[in-house]
C-alpha positions in Angstrom: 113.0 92.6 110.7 114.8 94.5 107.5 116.1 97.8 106.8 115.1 99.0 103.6 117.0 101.9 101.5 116.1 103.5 98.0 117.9 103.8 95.3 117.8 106.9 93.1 119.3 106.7 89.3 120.1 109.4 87.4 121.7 109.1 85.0 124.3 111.7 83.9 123.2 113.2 80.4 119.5 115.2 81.6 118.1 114.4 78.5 118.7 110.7 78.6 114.8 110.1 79.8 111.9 112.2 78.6 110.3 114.9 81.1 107.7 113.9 83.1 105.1 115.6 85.3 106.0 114.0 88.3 108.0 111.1 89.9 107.7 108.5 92.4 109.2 106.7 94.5 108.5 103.2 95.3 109.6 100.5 97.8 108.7 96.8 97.2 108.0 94.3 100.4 106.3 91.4 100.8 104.4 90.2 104.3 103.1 86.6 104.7 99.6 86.9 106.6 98.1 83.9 108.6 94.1 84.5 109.1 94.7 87.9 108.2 97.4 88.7 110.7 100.9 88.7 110.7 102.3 85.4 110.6 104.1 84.6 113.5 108.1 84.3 114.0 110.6 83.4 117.2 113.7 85.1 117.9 115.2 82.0 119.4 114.2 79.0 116.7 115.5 79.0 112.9 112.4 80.2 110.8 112.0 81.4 107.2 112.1 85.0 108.4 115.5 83.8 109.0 116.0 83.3 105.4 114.7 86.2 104.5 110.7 87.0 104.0 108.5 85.4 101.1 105.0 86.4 101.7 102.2 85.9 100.1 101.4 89.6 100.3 103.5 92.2 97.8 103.1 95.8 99.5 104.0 98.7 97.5 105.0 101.5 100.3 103.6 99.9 102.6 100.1 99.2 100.7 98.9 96.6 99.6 96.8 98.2 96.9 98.7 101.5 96.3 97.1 103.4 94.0 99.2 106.5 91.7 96.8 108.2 89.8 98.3 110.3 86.7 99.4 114.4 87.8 97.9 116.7 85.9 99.6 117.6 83.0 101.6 120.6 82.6 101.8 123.0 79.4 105.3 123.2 78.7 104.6 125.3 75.8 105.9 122.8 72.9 103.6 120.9 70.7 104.3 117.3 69.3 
């Protein structure tokens, strides 16, 4: 249940936001588990899926324990 959609900003001066080696996108969700499964839901009585989820879960594309390790930086040939 849910349709999910990203938004991308950006904004219109380039150098608004400092480069950066890489970017990510990420998509927030939450699941409410019940001894470790998906908690249940009807189609045909009023539940709080109906109401939209609150689970006791947070996923972070899709994973529970997402993990973004830094990219390897890139010489850009300035110096600070």
């Amino acid at each position: 249940m849910g349709l999910y959609g990203t938004i991308v900003v950006e904004p219109t001066d380039p150098d608004y936001w400092p480069p950066v080696n890489r970017e990510i996108t990420l998509t927030l969700d939450d699941i409410l588990l019940t001894d470790g499964t998906v908690a249940p839901f009807s189609r045909t009585q009023t539940t709080h899926t109906a109401m939209g989820r609150f689970g006791d879960v947070l996923l972070v594309n899709g994973d529970p324990n997402l993990l973004c390790p830094p990219a390897p930086a890139r010489s850009t040939g300035s110096t600070w």
